[in-house]
VEXPASE-545869 format. One line per 5 residues: for each residue z, x, y of C-alpha. Coordinates in steps of 0.2 Angstrom, whole numbers, m for minus. Last residue first. Layout:
// residues N
Z:X:Y | ...
//
This chain:
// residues 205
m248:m182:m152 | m252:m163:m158 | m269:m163:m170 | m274:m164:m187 | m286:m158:m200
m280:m161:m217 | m280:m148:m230 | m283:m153:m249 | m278:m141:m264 | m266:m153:m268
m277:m165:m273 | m279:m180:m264 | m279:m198:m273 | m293:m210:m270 | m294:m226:m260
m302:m217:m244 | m318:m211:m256 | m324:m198:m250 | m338:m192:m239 | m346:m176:m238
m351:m162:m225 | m356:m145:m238 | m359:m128:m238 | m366:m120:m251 | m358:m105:m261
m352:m112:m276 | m348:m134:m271 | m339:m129:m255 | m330:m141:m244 | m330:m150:m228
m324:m170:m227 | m329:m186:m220 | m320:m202:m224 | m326:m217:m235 | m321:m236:m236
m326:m248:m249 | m331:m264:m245 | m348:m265:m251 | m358:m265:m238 | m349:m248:m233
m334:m246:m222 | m333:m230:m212 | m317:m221:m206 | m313:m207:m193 | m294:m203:m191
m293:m194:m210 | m302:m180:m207 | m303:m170:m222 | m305:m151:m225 | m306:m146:m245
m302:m128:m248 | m307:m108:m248 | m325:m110:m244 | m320:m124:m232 | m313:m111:m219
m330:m102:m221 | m337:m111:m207 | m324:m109:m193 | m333:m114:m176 | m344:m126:m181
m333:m133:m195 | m320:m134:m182 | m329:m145:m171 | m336:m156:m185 | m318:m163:m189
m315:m165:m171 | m331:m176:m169 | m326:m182:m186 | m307:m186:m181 | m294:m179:m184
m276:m185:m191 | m263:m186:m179 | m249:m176:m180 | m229:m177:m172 | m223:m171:m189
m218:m189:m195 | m235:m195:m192 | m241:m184:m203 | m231:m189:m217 | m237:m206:m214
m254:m203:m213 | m252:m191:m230 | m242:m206:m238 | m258:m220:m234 | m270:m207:m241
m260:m205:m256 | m254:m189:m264 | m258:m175:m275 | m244:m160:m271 | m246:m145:m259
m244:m154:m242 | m255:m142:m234 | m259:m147:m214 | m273:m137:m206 | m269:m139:m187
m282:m139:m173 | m277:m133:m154 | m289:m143:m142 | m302:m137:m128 | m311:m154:m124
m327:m156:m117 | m336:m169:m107 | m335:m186:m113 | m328:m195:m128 | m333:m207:m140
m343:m204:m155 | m353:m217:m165 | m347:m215:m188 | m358:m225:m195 | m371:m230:m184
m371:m213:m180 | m375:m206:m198 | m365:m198:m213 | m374:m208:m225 | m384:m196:m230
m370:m184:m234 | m374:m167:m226 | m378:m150:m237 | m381:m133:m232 | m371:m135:m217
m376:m126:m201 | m361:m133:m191 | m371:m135:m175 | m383:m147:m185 | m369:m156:m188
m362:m159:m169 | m382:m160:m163 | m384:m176:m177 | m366:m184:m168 | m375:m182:m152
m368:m169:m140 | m362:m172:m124 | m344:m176:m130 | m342:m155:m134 | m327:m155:m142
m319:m138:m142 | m310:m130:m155 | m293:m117:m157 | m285:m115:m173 | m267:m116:m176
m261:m112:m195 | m258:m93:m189 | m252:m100:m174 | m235:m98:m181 | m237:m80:m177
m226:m76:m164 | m241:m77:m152 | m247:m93:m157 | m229:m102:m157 | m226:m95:m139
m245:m105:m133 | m242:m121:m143 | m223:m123:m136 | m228:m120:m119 | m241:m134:m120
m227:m146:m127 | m217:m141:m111 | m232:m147:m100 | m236:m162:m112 | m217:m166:m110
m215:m164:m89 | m219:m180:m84 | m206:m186:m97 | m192:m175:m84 | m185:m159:m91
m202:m148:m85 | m199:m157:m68 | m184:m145:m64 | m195:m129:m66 | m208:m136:m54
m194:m142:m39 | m186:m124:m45 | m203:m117:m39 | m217:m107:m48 | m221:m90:m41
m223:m78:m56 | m210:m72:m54 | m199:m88:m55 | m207:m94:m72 | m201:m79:m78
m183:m79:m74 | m183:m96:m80 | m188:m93:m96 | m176:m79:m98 | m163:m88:m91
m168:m103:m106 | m167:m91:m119 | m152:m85:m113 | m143:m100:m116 | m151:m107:m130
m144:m90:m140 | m127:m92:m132 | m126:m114:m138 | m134:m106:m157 | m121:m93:m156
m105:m105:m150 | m111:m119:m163 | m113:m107:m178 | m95:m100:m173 | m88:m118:m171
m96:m120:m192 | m89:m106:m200 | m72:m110:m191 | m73:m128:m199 | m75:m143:m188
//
């Protein structure tokens, strides 16, 4: 191993290091046990350690991409779009359509995803998948539109995870954009391309 290489090592290992004591330190005053510190390494701990990860990101600026929503399950998927106060909804955009599932209320940390180049839906899943992501679906979907309504002025939202299969065969997801200034909840078409203006709503496995 070069020299270059050994000192990388030995500042990265010394960075960790530290990082971790620190960590520790201040987990300890504010009253959580070793046992608690210890299970953070275990699987039970990885949704724990994965919430950490979500709340340091957001405050060193990486949650400029993170956007908080909550589902609210008790709503009907009409309430959900009439919360959005959209200018325009796609007829077919209907709970026979597109039923929710879900109870309560979820409190969930939204992810615009911007691959910057046309692609394929199946490739956008794909590549999603590869960053840990799932794609959103339309309960989520309206969510966000709800809570951040000129988001889609500025570009295309999609969710890819909920989709609905007409008569014909063809299959649509929903999306938010802005045709001028209204507001709008479409569908598109899942066998065409994305341009590379397009953001996909996603979320953390």
């Amino acid at each position: 191993m070069a020299r270059k290489d050994v000192n990388l090592l030995v500042s990265a290992t010394g960075w960790i290091g530290g990082f971790i004591d620190k960590l520790v330190r201040a987990l300890r005053e504010r009253g959580i046990t070793d046992e608690q510190i210890h299970s953070l390494v275990t699987d039970a701990g990885d949704a724990l350690v994965g919430k950490i990860a979500d709340a340091v990101a957001e405050m060193l600026g990486a949650g400029e991409n993170l956007f908080k929503v909550v589902v609210d399950y008790t709503q009907s998927l009409a309430d959900m779009i009439s919360a959005g106060k959209y200018d325009w909804v796609n007829g077919d955009i209907i709970a026979e359509n597109f039923p929710i599932s879900g109870s309560g209320q979820a409190e969930l940390n939204a992810e615009l995803v911007h691959f910057n180049r046309i692609m394929e839906s199946g490739d956008v899943l794909k590549e999603l998948d590869k960053l840990g992501l799932r794609p959103a679906n339309i309960a989520e979907l309206l969510a966000f539109g709800a809570k951040y309504p000129d988001k889609q002025r500025e570009f295309p939202i999609i969710a890819l995870g909920s989709v609905w299969q007409n008569r014909y065969g063809y299959r649509y997801v929903p999306e938010l954009w802005s045709g001028s200034v209204r507001r709008k909840l479409n569908l598109h078409w899942l066998g065409d391309r994305w341009g590379e203006n397009c953001r996909f709503l996603a979320f953390r496995k």
